[in-house]
C-alpha positions as a Python dict, from the first residue, in 0.01 Angstrom:
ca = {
    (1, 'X'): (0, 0, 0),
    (2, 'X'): (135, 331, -104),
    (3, 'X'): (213, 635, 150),
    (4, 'X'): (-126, 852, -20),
    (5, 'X'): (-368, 571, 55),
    (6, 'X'): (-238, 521, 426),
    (7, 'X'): (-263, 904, 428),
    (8, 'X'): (-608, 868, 322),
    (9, 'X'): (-730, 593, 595),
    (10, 'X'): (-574, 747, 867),
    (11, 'X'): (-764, 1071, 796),
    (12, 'X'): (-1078, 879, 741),
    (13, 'X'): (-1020, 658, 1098),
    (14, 'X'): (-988, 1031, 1269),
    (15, 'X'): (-1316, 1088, 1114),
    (16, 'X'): (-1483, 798, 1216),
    (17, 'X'): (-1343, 791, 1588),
    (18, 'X'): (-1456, 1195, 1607),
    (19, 'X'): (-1812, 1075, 1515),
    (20, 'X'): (-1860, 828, 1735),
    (21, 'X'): (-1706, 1011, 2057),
    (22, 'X'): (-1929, 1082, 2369),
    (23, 'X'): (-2109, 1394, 2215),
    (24, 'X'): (-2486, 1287, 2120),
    (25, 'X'): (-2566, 1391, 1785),
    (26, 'X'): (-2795, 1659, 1715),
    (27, 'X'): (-2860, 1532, 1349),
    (28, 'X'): (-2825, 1208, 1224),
    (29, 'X'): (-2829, 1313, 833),
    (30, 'X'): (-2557, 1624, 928),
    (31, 'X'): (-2207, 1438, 803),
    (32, 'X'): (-1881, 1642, 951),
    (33, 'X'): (-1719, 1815, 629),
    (34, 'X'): (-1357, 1768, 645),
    (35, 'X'): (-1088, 1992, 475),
    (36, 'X'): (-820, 1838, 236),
    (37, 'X'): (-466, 2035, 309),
    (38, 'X'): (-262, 1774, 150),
    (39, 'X'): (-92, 1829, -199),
    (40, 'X'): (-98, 1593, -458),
    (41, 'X'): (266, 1370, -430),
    (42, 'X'): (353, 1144, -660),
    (43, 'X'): (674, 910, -759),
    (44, 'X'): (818, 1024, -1135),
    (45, 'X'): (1088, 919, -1346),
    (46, 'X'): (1321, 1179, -1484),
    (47, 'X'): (1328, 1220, -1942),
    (48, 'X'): (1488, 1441, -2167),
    (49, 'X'): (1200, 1640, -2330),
    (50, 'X'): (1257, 1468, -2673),
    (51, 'X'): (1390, 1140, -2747),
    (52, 'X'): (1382, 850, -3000),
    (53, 'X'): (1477, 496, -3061),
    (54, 'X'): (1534, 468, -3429),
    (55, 'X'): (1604, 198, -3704),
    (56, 'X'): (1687, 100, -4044),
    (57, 'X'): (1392, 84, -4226),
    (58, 'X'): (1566, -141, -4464),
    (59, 'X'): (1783, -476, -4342),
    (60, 'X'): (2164, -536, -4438),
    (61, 'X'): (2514, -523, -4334),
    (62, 'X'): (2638, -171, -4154),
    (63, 'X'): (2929, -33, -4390),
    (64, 'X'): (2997, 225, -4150),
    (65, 'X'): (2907, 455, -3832),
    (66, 'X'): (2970, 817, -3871),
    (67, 'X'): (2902, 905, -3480),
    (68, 'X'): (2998, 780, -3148),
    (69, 'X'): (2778, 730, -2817),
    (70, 'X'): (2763, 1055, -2640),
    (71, 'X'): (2830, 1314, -2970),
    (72, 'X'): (2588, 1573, -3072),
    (73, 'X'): (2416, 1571, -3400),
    (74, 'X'): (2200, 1803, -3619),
    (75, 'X'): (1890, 1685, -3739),
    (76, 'X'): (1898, 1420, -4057),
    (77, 'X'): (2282, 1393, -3983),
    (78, 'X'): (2377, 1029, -4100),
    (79, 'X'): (2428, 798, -3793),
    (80, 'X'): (2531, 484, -3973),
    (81, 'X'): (2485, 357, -4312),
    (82, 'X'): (2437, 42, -4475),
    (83, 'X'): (2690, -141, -4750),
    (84, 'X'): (2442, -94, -5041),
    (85, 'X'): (2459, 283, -4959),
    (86, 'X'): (2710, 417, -5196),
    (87, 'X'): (2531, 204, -5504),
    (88, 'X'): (2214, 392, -5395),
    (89, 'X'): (2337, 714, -5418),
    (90, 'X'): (2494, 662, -5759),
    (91, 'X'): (2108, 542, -5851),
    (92, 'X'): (1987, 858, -5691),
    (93, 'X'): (2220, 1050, -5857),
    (94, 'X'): (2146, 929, -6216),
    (95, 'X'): (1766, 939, -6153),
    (96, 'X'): (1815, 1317, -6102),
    (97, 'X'): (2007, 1365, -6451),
    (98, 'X'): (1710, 1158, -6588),
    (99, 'X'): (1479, 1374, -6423),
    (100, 'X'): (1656, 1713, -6527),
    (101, 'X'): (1620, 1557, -6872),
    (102, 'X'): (1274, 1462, -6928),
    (103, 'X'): (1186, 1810, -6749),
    (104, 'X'): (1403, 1985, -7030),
    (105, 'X'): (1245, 1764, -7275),
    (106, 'X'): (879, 1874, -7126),
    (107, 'X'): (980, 2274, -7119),
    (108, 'X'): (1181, 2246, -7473),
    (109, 'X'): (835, 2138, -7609),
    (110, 'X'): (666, 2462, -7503),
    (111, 'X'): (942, 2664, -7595),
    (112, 'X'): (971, 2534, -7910),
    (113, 'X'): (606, 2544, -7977),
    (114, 'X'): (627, 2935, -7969),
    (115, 'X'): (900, 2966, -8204),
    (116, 'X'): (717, 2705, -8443),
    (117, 'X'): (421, 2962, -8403),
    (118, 'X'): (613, 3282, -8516),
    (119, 'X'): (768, 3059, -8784),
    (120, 'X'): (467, 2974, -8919),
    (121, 'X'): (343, 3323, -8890),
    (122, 'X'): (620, 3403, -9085),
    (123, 'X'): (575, 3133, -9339),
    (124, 'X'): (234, 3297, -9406),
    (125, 'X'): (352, 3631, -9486),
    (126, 'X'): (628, 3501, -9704),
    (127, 'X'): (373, 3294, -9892),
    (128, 'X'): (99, 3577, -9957),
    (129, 'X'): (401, 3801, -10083),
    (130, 'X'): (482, 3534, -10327),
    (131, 'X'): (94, 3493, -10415),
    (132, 'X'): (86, 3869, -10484),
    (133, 'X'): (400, 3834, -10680),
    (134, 'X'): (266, 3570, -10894),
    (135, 'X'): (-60, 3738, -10920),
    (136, 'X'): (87, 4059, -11059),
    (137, 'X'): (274, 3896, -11322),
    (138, 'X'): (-7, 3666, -11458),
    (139, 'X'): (-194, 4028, -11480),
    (140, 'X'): (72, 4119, -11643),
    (141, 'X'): (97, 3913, -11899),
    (142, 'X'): (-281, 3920, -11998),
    (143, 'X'): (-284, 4283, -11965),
    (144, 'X'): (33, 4430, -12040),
    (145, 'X'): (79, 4770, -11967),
    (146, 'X'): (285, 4930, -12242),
    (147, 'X'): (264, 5329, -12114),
    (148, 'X'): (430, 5134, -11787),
    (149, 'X'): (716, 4966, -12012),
    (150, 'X'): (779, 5248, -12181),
    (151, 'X'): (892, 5434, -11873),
    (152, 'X'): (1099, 5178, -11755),
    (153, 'X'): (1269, 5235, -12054),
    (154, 'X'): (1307, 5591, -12065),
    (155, 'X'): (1414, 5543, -11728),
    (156, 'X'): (1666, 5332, -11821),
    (157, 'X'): (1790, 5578, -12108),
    (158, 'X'): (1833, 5829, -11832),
    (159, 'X'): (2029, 5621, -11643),
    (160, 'X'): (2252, 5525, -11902),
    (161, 'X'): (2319, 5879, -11994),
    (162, 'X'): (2401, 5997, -11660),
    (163, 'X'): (2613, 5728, -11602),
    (164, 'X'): (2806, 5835, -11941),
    (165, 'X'): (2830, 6175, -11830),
    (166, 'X'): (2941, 6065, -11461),
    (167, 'X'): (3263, 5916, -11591),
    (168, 'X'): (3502, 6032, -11330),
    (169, 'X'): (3697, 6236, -11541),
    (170, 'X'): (3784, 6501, -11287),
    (171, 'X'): (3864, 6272, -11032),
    (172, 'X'): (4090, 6020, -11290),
    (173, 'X'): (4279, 6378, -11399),
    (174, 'X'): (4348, 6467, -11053),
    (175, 'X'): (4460, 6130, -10997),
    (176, 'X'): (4678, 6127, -11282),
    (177, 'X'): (4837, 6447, -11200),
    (178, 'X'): (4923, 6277, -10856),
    (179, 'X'): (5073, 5995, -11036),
    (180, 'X'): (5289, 6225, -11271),
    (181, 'X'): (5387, 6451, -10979),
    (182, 'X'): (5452, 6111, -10804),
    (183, 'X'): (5659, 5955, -11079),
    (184, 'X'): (5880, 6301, -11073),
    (185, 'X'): (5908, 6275, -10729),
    (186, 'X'): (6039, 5897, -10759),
    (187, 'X'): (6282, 6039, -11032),
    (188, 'X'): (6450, 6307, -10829),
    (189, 'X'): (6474, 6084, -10529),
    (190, 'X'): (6670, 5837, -10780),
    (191, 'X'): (6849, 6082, -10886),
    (192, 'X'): (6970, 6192, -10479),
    (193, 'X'): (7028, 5879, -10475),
    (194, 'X'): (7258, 5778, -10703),
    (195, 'X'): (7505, 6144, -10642),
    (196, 'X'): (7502, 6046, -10238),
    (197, 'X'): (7609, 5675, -10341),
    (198, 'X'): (7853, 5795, -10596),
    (199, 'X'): (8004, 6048, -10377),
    (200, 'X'): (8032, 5776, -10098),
    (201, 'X'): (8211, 5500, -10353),
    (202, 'X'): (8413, 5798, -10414),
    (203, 'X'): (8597, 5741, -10104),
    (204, 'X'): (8675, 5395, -9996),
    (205, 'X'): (8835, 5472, -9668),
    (206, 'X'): (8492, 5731, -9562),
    (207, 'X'): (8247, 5580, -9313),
    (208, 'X'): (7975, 5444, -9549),
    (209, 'X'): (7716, 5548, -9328),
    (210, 'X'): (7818, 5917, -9316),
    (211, 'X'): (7595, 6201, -9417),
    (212, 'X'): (7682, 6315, -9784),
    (213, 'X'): (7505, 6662, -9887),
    (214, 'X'): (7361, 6750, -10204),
    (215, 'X'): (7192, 6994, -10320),
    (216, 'X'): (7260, 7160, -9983),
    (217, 'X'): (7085, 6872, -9747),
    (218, 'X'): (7290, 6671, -9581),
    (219, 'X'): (7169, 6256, -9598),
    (220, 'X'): (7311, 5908, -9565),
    (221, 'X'): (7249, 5683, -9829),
    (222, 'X'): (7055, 5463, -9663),
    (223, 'X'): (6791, 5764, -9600),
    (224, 'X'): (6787, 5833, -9969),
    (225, 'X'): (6697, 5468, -10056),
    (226, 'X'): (6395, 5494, -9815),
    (227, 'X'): (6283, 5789, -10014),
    (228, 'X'): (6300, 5614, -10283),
    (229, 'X'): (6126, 5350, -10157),
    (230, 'X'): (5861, 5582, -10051),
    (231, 'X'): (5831, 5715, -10387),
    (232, 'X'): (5783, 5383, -10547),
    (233, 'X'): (5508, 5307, -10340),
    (234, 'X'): (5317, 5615, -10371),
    (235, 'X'): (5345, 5572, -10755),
    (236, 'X'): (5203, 5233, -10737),
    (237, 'X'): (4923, 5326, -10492),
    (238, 'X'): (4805, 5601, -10771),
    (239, 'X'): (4820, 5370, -11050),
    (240, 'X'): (4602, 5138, -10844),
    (241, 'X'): (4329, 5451, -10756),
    (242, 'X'): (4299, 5485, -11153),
    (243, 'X'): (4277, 5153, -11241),
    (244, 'X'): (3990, 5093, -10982),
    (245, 'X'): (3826, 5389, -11097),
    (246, 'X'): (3843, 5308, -11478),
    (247, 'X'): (3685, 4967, -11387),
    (248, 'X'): (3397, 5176, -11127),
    (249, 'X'): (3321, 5370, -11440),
    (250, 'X'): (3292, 5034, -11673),
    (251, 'X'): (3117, 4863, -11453),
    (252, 'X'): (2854, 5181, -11405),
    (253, 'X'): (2822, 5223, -11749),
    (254, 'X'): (2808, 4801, -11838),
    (255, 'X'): (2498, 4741, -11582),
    (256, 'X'): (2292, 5071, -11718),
    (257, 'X'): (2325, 4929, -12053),
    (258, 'X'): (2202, 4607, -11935),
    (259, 'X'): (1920, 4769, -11731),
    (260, 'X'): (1826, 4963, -12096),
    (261, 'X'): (1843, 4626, -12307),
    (262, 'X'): (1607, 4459, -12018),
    (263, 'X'): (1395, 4736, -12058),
    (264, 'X'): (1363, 4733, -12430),
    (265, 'X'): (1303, 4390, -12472),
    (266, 'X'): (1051, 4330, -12178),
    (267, 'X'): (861, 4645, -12409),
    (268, 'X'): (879, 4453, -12684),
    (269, 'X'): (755, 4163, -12527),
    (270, 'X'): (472, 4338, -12386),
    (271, 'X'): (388, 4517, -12721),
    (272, 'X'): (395, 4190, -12893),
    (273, 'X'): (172, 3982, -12609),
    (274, 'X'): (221, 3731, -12407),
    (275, 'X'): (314, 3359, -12517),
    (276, 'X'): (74, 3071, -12420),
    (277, 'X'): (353, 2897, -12263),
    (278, 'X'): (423, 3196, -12053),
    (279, 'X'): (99, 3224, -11939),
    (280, 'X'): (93, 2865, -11866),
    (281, 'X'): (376, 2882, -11632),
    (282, 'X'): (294, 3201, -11451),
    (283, 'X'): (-99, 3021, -11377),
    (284, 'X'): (134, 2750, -11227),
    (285, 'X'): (312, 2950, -11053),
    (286, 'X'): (3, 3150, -10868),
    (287, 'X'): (-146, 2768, -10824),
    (288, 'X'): (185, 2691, -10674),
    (289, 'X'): (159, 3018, -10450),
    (290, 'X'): (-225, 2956, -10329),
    (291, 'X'): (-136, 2576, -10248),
    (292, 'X'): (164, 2711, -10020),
    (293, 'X'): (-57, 2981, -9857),
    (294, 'X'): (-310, 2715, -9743),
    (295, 'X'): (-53, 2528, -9635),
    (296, 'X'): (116, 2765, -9421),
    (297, 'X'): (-201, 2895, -9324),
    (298, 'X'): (-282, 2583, -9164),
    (299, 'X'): (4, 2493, -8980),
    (300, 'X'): (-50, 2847, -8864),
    (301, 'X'): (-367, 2744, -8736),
    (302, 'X'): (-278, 2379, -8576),
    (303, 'X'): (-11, 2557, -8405),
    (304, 'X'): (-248, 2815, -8231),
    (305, 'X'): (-412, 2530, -8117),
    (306, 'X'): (-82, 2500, -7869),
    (307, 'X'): (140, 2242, -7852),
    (308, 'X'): (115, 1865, -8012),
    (309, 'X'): (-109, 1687, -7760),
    (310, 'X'): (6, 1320, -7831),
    (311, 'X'): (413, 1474, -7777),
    (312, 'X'): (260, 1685, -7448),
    (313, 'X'): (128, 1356, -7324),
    (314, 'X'): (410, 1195, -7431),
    (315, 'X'): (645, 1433, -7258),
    (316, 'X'): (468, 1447, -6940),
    (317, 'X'): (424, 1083, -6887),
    (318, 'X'): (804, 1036, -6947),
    (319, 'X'): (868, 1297, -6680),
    (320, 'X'): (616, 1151, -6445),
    (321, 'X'): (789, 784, -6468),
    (322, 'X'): (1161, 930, -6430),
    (323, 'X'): (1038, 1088, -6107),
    (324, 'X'): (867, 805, -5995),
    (325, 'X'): (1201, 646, -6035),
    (326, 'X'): (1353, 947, -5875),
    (327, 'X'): (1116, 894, -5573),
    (328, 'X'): (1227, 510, -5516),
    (329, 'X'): (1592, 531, -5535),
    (330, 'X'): (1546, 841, -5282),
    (331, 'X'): (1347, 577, -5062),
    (332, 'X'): (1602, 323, -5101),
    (333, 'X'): (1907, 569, -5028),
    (334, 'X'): (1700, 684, -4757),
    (335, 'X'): (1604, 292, -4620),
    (336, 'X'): (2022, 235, -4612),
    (337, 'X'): (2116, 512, -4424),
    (338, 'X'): (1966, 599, -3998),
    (339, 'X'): (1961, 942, -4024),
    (340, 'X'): (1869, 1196, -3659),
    (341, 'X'): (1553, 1290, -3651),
    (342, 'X'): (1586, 1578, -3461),
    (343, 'X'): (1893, 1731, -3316),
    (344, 'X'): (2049, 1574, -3033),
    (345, 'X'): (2260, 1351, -2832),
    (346, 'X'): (2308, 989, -2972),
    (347, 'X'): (2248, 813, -2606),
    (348, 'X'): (2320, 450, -2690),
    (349, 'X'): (2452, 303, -2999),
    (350, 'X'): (2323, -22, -3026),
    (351, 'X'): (2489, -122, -3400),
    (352, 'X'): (2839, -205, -3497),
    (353, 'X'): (3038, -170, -3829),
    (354, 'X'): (2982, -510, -4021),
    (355, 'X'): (2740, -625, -3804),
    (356, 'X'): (2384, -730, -3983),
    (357, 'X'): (2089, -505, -3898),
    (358, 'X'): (1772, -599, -3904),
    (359, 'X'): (1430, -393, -4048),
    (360, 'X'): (1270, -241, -3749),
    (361, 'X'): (1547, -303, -3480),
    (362, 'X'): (1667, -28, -3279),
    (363, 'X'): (2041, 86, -3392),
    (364, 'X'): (2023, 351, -3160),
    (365, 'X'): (1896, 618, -2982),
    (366, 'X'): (1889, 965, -2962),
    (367, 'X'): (1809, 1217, -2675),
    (368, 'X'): (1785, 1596, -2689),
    (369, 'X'): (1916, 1696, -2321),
    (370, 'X'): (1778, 2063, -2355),
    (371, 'X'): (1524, 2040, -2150),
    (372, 'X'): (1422, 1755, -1956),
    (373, 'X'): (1063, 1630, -1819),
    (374, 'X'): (936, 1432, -1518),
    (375, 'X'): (695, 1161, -1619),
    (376, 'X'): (449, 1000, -1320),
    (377, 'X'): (237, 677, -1398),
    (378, 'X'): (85, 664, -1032),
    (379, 'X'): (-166, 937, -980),
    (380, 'X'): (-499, 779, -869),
    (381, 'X'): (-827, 894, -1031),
    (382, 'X'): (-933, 1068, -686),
    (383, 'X'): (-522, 1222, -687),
    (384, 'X'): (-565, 1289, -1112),
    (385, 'X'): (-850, 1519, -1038),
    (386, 'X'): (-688, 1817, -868),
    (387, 'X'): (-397, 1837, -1125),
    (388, 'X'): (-477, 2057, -1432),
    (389, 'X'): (-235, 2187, -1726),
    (390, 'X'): (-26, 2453, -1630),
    (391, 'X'): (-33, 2393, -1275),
    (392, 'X'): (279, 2456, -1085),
    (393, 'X'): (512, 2153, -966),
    (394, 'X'): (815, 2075, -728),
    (395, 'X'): (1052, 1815, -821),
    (396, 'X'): (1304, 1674, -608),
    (397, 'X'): (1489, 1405, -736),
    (398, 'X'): (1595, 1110, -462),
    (399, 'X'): (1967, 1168, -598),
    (400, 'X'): (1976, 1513, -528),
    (401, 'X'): (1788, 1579, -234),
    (402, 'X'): (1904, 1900, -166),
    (403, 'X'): (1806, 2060, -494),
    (404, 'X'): (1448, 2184, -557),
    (405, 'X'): (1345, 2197, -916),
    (406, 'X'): (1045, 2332, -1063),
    (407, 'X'): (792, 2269, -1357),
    (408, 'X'): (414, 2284, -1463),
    (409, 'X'): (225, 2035, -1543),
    (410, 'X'): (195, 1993, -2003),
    (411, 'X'): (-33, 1665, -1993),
    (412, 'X'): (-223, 1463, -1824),
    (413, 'X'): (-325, 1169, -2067),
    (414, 'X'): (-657, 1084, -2109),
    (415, 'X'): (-665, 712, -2114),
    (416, 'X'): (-633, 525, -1778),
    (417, 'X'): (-390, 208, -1640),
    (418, 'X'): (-515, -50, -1386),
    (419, 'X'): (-183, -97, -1126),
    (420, 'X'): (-262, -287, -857),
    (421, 'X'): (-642, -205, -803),
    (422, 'X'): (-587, 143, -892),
    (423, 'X'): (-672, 304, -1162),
    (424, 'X'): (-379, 543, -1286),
    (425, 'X'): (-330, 833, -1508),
    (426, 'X'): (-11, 957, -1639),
    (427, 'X'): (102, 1334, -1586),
    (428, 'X'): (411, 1484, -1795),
    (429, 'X'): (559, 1789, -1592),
    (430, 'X'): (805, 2003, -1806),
    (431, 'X'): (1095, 2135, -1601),
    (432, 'X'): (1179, 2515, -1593),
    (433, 'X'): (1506, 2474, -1479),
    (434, 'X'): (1786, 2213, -1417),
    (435, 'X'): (2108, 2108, -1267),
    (436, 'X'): (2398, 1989, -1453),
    (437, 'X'): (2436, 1603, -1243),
    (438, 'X'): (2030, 1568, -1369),
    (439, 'X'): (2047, 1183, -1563),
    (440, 'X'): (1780, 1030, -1730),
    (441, 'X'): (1604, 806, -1579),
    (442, 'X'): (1637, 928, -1210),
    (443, 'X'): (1343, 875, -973),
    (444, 'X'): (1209, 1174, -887),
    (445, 'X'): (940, 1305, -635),
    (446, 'X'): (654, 1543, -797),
    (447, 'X'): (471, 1797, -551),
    (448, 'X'): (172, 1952, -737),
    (449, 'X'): (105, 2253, -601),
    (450, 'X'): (-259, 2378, -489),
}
């Protein structure tokens, strides 16, 4: 029998001995009301606030632990993983490429789609400029328009004629005088030339590289040969000028003349009417330009429409199986490694490297030691009544009896044990503050306050 029942028949034997003392009673329905000053004490057992026993999800051999008992971790840090791991996360890794792929694949589609659509938008301009084109000159044919002709000739005359009188006459006599005055230039640099090189053969035992004047200006001879080389190149720079302008003034005058003969003969073509043949081949040709309007026209249309729906759906559904494939290998990777579910403390390791681990079976577990909680199975369902949430609690733990801890009560479950004839409730106090020798699992004495 617990210390809170004896507590409770001792205080009901006082009652029952006070009742029937030597006083008569004045009532016999009146019962004495009698006032409960006890707290609620129960026996507890010292938790950190968050803790976990966790597994492989998957069975194999462990390739390797990453952690030892007692170090900190950060959530989904890798405790241990399996031999198969590395294979898995080559799978993984592939399945992603896949995935990027068949996305790109799915978005290319789109993309593309649009610049099909201005293509084909495109296309249909393109093709009703080349049905206007063939319509004007099947017009033409059957209705020639001579006054038109005839101004393309006289157009053409004109432009003959001014090429004629363009001939670059002025330019080609200013660039021959620069050639002449180039050419006597060249000459009188030959000539300073040959006196400095004369004058120094004159004199074997002179410096060959001394300055000789002539004509008052002192030079060295090899000076006099880069002036001539100088003038040599300027003369052949003219004679190039001309010669490209000769040819500019051909050339002007060749492809006016041609212009004028086109002219002239597509007026006498006109003036004598068109061939059947002719007008055979230009009703092909419109024929040819309607059928490629329609054409474009309705690819233009189907493309409005938006993108293929048999490659959309085939697109898609390749993207959807790649990431279904995507989703396993992550669930196998996953599976082969035991990974922290929440930051903390791994407690116990339970696991060893080559060992076999089963599905299911704990490998190890992990505490967070930040704040710790008193749990107490033995509250009776007269005791579980005058605790509440929130209510204030004292904690003294039987291995530090000197230190007084405190808390408030976070839950008091709702579904009920049967210990010994009692029926029992469970009550989780959360502790406000701590003490460094605190060790899981301590027993620990729980004062609910009133």
């Amino acid at each position: 029998m617990n210390m809170r029942k004896l507590a409770f028949i001792l205080l009901l034997g006082s009652v029952l001995i006070a009742a029937c003392g030597g006083a008569p009673a004045t009532d016999a329905t009146t019962v004495p009301v009698v006032a409960d000053d006890f707290s609620v004490v129960a026996e507890g057992r010292l938790e950190p606030a968050q803790y976990a026993s966790i597994a492989f999800a998957a069975g194999g051999k462990v390739a390797e632990i990453l952690v030892t008992e007692g170090q900190p971790v950060e959530a989904d840090a890798v405790i241990a993983r399996l031999e198969n791991s590395e294979a898995l996360q080559a799978e993984v890794a592939r399945a992603e490429a896949e995935v990027v792929g068949a996305q790109q694949a799915l978005d290319d589609l789109t993309e593309n789609h649009y610049l099909a659509l201005a293509q084909a938008e495109a296309d249909v301009a393109n093709a009703n400029k080349q049905l206007d084109t063939a319509q004007r000159k099947l017009k033409n044919l059957n209705y020639p328009d001579i006054k038109w002709y005839q101004e393309q000739v006289d157009k053409a005359q004109d432009a003959l004629k001014t090429a004629q009188e363009n001939v670059e006459v002025v330019d080609i006599g200013q660039l021959s005088a620069a050639l002449q005055a180039a050419k006597d230039a060249l000459k009188s640099a030959e000539e300073r030339h040959g006196k400095i090189k004369a004058a120094i053969d004159g004199c074997p035992e002179c410096d060959p590289k001394r300055q000789v004047t002539v004509d008052f200006w002192p030079q060295t001879l090899e000076d006099a040969q880069d002036m001539v080389n100088d003038a040599k190149n300027n003369v052949r720079e003219l004679e190039i000028k001309i010669a490209q302008a000769q040819r500019g003034n051909s050339q002007a005058i060749e492809d006016t003349q041609e212009a004028l003969d086109d002219a002239l003969e597509d007026l006498a073509y006109a003036q004598r009417g068109p061939k059947p043949l002719d007008v055979q081949v230009a009703e092909g040709n419109l024929a040819l330009a309607e059928a490629a309007l329609k054409e474009a026209q309705d690819r233009y249309a189907k493309l409005q429409k938006g993108p293929d729906p048999d490659q959309l759906a085939a697109a898609q559904a390749r993207l959807n199986a790649v990431q279904a494939g995507l989703a396993a290998a992550e669930d196998a990777l996953s599976n082969s490694e035991l990974k922290a579910p929440f930051a903390g403390v791994v407690a116990d390791l339970k696991i060893k490297a080559g060992e076999q681990a089963a599905p299911g079976q704990v490998a190890a577990v992990l505490a967070d030691f930040s704040s710790w909680v008193v749990q107490t199975d033995n509250l009776t369902e007269i005791e579980v009544v005058k605790v509440g949430e929130g209510q204030n609690v004292e904690v003294v733990l039987d291995a530090l009896p000197d230190v007084t801890l405190h808390g408030a009560v976070k839950t008091i479950s709702p579904v009920y044990e049967e210990k010994r004839g009692d029926i029992t409730y469970t009550v989780t106090v959360v502790l406000t503050d701590g003490d460094p020798k605190m060790r899981w699992g301590m027993t620990a004495v729980t004062t609910f306050e009133k």
